[in-house]
C-alpha angles and dihedrals in degrees: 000000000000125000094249091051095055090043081062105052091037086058088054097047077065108049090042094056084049096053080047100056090036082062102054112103126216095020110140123191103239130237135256120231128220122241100235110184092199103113093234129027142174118172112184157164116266088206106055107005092244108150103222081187133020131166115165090351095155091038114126111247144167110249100200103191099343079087083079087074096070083038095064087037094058089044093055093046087053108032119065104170100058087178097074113121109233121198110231108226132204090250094057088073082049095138097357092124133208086276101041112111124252145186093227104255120153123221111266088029116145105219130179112237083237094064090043093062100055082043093061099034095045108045101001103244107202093195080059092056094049096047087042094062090039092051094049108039104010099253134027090257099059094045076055103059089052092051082055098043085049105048078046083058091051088051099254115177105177104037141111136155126206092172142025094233117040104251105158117276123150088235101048110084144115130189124239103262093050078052089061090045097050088047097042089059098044089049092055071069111089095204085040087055088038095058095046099056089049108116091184140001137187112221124220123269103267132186088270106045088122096061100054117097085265099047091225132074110306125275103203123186125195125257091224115107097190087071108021109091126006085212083060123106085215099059121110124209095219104029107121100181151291138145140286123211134182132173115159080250104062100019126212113351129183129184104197135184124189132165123180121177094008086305115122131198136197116201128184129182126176126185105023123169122225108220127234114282089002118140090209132030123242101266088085102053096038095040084053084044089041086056095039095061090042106060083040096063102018130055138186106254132174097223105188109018115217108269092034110144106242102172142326115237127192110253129191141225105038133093092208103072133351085197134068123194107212127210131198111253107218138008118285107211129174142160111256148157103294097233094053114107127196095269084062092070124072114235113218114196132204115186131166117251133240091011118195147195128294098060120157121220103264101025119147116251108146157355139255117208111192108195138167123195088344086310098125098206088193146291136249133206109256107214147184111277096205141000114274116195127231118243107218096207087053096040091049091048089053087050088052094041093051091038087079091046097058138102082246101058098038081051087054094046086055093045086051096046095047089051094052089049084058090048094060099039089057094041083055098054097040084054095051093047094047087055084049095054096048091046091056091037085056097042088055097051093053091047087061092042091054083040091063101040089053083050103045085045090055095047082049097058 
């Protein structure tokens, strides 16, 4: 074979292979993962809890101020006028050290909630932490024992609190799943969502402004770097909140959201390192990195639209129709690859059986499970496209058909049966007495006749 004949074939291998590939169904290209150096991660969707990255997400690990998250959380839930005025008190800075931060409040100070809170979310203020809990539950350990009851509620596994605000203790930790959980829950709060994406605030005048360093109300900035000044390498476009943390003992924590063309993003890292001569530890540049790979590869879908016909199903009793088309009740959206189409996904469906007439347009008869590799991206109510009418003849002779079929009628059959069993037996026993009755009778009547053969023998001797 000549060379430029095995150039040719060779050529054609190759588009062949290629013809071949472009046919397979269902192959995605996968995608590459980013190399996060945080010890634990969990990076997920808001909407449905899917992790789109994880790396050490039910690892135990020491929250440091990111606990605040599940503190405000607790205050919003409780408190329904944010607008009350709390006196701080010398005991709420009981173990908030010299280096602790704070958000700058004075003993005998008369704070709104409202202030409090972006006292404690901005500059994590440790004192509003403390007058937070006191306020709420009356004393830190009872605001505690919520926190705990309610990361138990979110389904929390790895989690529990000792404090409200983070401050290092060896039985105070979460893991970073639990941390998405607890997020994804606060930000479903609007003034929870508005507090966090605040960058700065200027606090309201209180009873104690002159005694602040500047001798006027606080002006308070946030210790987030992703939001807190557009000059900054750190910002972020499309962060929208949440909260940083750091002991020695958990290092550099950071609680992010994000959300870029209507698709939102919760982050969490836990134990980052701040590099030698960096201004910043690692939690801004490879949370930016974390989001960055993620609305490159993933994008918000609506997978199944509300009125999409899912399956048509028999139904019973009407003379109208013996079929009834479903459709699915409400979008199903999810975040997902962005080169998976619907026929990637496995449909799981859940409809009622023997159905049967009347059904109303929109009833609920049914669900709709989308999943991918065990991963379930959400479910949708399937449910009647139109009325269909109940027939009564039909209807009368299904009552009649399932009668025999009930607890009620197989009860009566063994009541009639019974009572035919009784029947019988007394029949029986009527018949055999009444046997016993002629045979004695008869008996009796041969024993006179006898009677009065031996007697007329006798008169005739």
């Amino acid at each position: 074979m000549t060379f430029p004949a095995l150039r040719r074939h060779i050529a054609a291998f190759f588009v062949l292979l290629l013809c071949l590939l472009a046919l397979c169904p269902g192959v995605a290209q996968a995608v590459s993962m980013p190399d996060i150096q945080a010890t634990a991660v969990y990076l997920g969707d808001p909407e449905t809890g899917l992790p789109l990255y994880e790396k050490n997400a039910e690892e135990k690990r020491y929250p440091a101020s990111t606990t605040k998250i599940m503190t405000a959380l607790i205050v919003l839930e409780n408190v329904q006028d944010l607008t009350q005025k709390v006196t701080v008190l010398e005991e709420d800075f009981n173990g908030v050290g010299a280096d602790a931060s704070k958000a700058g409040f004075v003993a005998g100070e008369e704070v709104t909630v409202m202030d409090l809170l972006y006292g404690l979310m901005l500059p994590s203020g440790n004192e509003a932490a403390n007058t937070l809990a006191r306020f709420v539950s009356g004393s830190v350990d009872a605001f505690v024992e919520k926190m705990n009851a309610r990361a138990t509620d979110l389904g929390c596994t790895g989690t529990h609190f000792v404090n409200p605000n983070g401050l290092h203790d060896d039985n105070h930790y979460t893991t970073a799943h639990d941390l998405f959980r607890i997020t994804q829950e606060a930000m479903k709060n609007e003034t929870f969502a508005d507090i966090v994406s605040t960058a700065q605030k200027n606090l309201d005048p209180t009873n104690k402004a002159a005694e602040h360093p500047n001798g006027k109300n606080l002006y308070i900035l946030t210790t987030n770097q992703l939001i807190l000044s557009r000059n900054s390498p750190y910002y972020y476009a499309y962060a929208t909140g949440v909260k940083t943390g750091h002991t020695s003992q958990a290092g550099y924590c950071l609680v992010a959201s994000a959300e870029k063309k209507g698709s939102e993003l919760i982050s969490v890292m836990l134990g980052c390192e701040r590099p030698a001569g960096a201004a910043q530890p690692l939690t801004y540049s490879e949370t930016k990195e974390l989001f960055e790979w993620a609305y490159e590869n993933y994008e918000s879908r609506t997978l199944i639209e509300q009125g999409t016909e899912i399956q048509e199903v028999p139904i019973r009793l009407s003379t109208e129709a013996d079929k009834l088309m479903l459709v699915a009740g409400s979008d199903l959206t999810a975040t997902v690859l962005k080169d998976l189409t619907i026929d990637d996904f496995e449909r799981t469906i859940s409809v009622q059986e023997d159905l049967v007439a009347p059904v109303t347009k929109g009833d609920k008869l049914g669900t709709l499970t989308l999943s991918r590799d065990g991963v379930i991206y959400g479910s949708v109510d399937l449910v009647a496209l139109n009325d269909v009418s109940m027939s009564e003849v039909l209807y009368y002779a299904y009552l009649l058909e399932n009668f025999f079929s009930t607890p009620l009628f197989k009860l009566i059959l063994l009541v009639v049966i019974l009572l035919f069993i009784l029947y019988i037996t007394f029949y029986i026993i009527r018949v055999r007495r009444r046997r016993q009755k002629r045979r004695q009778m008869m008996r009796s009547k041969y024993a006179r006749m006898e009677q009065y053969e031996r007697e007329q023998q006798h008169r005739d001797e």
